[in-house]
C-alpha positions in Angstrom: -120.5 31.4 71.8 -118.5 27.7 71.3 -116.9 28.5 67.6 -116.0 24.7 65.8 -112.7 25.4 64.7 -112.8 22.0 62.9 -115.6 23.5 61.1 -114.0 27.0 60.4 -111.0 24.7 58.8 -113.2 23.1 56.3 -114.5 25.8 55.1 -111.6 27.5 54.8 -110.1 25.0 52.6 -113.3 25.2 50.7 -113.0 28.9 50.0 -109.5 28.2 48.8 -110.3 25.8 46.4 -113.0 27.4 45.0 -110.7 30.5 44.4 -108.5 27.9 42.6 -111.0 26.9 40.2 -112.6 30.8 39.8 -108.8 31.6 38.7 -108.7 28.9 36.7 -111.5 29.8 34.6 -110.9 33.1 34.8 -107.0 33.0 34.2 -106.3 35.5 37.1 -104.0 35.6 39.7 -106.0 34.5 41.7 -105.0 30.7 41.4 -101.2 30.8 42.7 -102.5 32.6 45.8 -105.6 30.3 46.3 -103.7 27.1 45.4 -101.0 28.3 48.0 -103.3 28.5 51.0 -105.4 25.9 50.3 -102.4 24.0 50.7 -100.7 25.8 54.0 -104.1 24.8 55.4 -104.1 20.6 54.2 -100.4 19.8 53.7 -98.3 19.6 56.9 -94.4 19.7 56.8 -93.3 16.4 56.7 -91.3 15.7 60.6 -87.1 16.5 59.6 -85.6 13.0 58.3 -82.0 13.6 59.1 -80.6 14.5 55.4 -80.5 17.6 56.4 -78.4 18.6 59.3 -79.7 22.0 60.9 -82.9 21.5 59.7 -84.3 24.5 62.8 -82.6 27.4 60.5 -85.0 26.3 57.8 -88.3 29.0 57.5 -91.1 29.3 54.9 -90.7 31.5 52.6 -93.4 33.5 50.8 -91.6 34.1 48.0 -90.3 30.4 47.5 -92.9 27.1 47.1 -91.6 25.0 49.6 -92.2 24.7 53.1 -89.2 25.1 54.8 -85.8 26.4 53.3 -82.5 27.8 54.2 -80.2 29.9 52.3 -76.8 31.1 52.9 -76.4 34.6 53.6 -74.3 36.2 50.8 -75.3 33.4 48.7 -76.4 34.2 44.9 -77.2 31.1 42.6 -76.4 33.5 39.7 -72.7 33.6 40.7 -73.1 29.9 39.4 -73.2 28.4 35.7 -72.8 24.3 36.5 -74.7 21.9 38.0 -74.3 18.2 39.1 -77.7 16.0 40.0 -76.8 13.5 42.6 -78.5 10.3 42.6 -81.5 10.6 44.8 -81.0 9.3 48.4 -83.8 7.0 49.9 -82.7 5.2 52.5 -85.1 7.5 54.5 -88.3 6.0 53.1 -87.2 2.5 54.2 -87.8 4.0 57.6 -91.9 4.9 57.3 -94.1 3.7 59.7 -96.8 1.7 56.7 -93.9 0.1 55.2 -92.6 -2.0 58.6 -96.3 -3.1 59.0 -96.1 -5.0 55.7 -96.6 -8.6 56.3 -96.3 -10.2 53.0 -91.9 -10.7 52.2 -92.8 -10.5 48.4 -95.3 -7.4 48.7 -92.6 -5.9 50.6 -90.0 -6.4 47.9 -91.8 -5.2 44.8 -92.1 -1.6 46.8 -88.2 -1.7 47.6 -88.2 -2.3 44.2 -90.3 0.6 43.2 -88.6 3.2 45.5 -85.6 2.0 43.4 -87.1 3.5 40.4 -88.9 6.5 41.7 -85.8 7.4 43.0 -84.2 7.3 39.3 -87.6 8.6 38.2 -86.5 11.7 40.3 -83.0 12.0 39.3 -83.7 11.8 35.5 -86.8 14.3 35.4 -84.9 17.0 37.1 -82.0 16.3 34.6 -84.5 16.3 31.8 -85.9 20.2 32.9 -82.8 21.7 33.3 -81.6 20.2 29.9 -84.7 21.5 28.9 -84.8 24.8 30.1 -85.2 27.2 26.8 -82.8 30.1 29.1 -80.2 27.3 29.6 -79.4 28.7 33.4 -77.1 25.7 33.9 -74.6 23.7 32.3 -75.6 19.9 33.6 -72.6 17.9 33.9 -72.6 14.4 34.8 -69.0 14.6 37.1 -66.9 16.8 38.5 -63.9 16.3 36.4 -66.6 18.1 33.8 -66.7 20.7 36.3 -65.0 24.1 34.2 -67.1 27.0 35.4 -68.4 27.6 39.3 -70.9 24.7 39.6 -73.3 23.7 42.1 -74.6 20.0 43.2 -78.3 19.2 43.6 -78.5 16.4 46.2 -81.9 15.4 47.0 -83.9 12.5 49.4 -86.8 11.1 49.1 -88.2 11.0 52.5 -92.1 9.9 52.5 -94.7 8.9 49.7 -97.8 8.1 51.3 -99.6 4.7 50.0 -102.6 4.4 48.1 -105.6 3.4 50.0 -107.4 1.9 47.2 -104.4 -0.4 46.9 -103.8 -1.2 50.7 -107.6 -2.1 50.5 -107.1 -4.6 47.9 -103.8 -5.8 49.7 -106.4 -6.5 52.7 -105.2 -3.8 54.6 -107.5 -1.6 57.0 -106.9 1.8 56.6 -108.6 4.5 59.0 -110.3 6.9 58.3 -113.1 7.8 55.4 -115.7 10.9 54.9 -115.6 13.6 52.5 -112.4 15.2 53.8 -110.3 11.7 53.7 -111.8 11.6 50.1 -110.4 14.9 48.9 -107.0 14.9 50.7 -106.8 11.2 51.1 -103.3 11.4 52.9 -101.8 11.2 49.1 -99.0 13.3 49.7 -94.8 13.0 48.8 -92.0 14.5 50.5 -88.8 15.2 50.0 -85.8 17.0 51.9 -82.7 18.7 49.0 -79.5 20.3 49.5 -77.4 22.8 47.4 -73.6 22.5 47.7 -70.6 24.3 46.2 -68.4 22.0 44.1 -65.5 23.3 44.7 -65.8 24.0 48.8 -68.0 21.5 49.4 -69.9 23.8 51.7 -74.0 23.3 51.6 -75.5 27.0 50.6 -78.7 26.4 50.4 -81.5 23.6 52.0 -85.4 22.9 51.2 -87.8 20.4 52.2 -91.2 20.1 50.8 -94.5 17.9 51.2 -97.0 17.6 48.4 -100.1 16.4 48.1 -101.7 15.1 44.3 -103.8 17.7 42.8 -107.7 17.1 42.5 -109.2 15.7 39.2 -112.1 14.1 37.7 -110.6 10.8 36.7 -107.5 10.0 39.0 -105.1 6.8 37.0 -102.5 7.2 40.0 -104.8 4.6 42.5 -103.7 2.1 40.1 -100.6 1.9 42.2 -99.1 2.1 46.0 -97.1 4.8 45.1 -100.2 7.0 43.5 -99.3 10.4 42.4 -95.7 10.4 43.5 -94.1 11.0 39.7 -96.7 13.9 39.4 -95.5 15.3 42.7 -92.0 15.3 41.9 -92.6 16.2 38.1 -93.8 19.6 40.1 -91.0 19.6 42.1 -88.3 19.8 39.5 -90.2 22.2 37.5 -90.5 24.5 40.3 -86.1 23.8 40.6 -85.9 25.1 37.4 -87.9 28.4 37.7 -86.2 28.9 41.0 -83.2 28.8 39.0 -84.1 31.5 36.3 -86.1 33.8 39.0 -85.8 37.2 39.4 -84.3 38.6 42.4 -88.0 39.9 43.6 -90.0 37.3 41.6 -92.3 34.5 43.5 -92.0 31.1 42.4 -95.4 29.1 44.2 -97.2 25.9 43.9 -99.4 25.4 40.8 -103.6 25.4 41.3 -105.1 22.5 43.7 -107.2 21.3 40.9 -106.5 20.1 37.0 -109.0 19.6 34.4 -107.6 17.3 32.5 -108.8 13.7 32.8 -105.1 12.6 32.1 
């Protein structure tokens, strides 16, 4: 008997997101384990970039949301009360394979110009939550000569944001691919690769590197631009920093459900 693996895929990822949306109606568990498969099965790791240097130590961790992370044996984040946000690296997105095939100069320069700001987009939203965060876990100081207590630095890269297709359409661009599974997935994904480093020693404790995808809705506003859902994606990503943070020793931070039901 020939078994279609393709096929056995599919429907996997079907049965995932349907236990998504059960969950979500229901308000059971249900949804953080559903939402997590469903996207083990569409979201490969993005290929290592180079921001982190021994990226083969990292593993996936069941009990963390991203995809690949490393952590220091002996390390314990609660040994630390500061924190410093780098500004966000992205000289690894100037390196993806859509942007070189841009033809138009002026095209070209508006998304330099935009990587600019999603950059700072990143860097002040993961500010903004741990300012934000009602327990307070950390201190955020904007330099070391703050520094008072043991302190940590986030440094993050942006590494990949996929491009919308609706826009590359209307730049003239052919873009492969179509059916019902392009539609859902639709190669909208984000990536990113972060490091946690000791103030004081300078010694990296802790890496992660994660690739997202937008979740599914009824009415999607993000085609409106190249960049689509990439604020959304890293709006989930510094959330998910900040529960980290404040986790229990044995608690499971994971990825939200697959699907929202809000229009906006």
């Amino acid at each position: 008997m020939k078994i279609n693996k393709q096929k056995i895929k599919i429907n996997s990822i079907e049965l995932a997101l349907l236990l998504c949306v059960v969950g979500t109606l229901s308000g059971c568990a249900t949804v953080k384990s559903g939402s997590s498969y469903a996207k083990a099965l569409t979201v490969e790791p993005a290929p290592d970039a180079g921001f982190i240097e021994q990226p083969d130590q990292q593993v996936k961790r069941a009990d963390l949301p991203f995809q690949k992370v490393w952590i220091k044996p002996g390390f314990d984040m609660r040994d630390y009360k500061e924190l410093i946000v780098a500004p966000v690296n992205t000289q690894y997105m100037f390196e993806m394979d859509w942007l070189h095939k841009a033809s138009s100069a002026n095209w070209l320069g508006g998304v330099k110009k935009d990587i600019d700001e999603l950059a700072k987009y990143f860097y002040d939203q993961a500010i903004k939550d741990f300012e934000a965060d009602p327990n307070h876990r950390f201190q955020v100081i904007n330099s070391p000569v703050q520094h008072k207590k043991p302190a940590l630095r986030l440094e993050l890269a942006l590494i990949e944001i996929d491009p919308s297709t609706p826009v590359l359409h209307a730049a003239g661009w052919a873009v492969m691919g179509g059916g019902t599974a392009a539609g859902v997935v639709n190669q909208r994904r984000a990536a990113f690769e972060g490091r946690l480093r000791d103030l004081q020693t300078g010694e990296v404790v802790a890496t992660f590197a994660d690739r997202d995808m937008q979740d599914v809705g009824p009415i999607d506003m993000t085609r409106m631009t190249w960049y689509g859902p990439a604020k959304v994606i890293m709006k989930q990503w510094t959330k998910q920093f900040v529960q980290i943070a404040n986790r229990n020793p044995n608690e499971a931070v994971t990825d939200p459900t697959a699907f929202t039901l809000k229009p906006f």
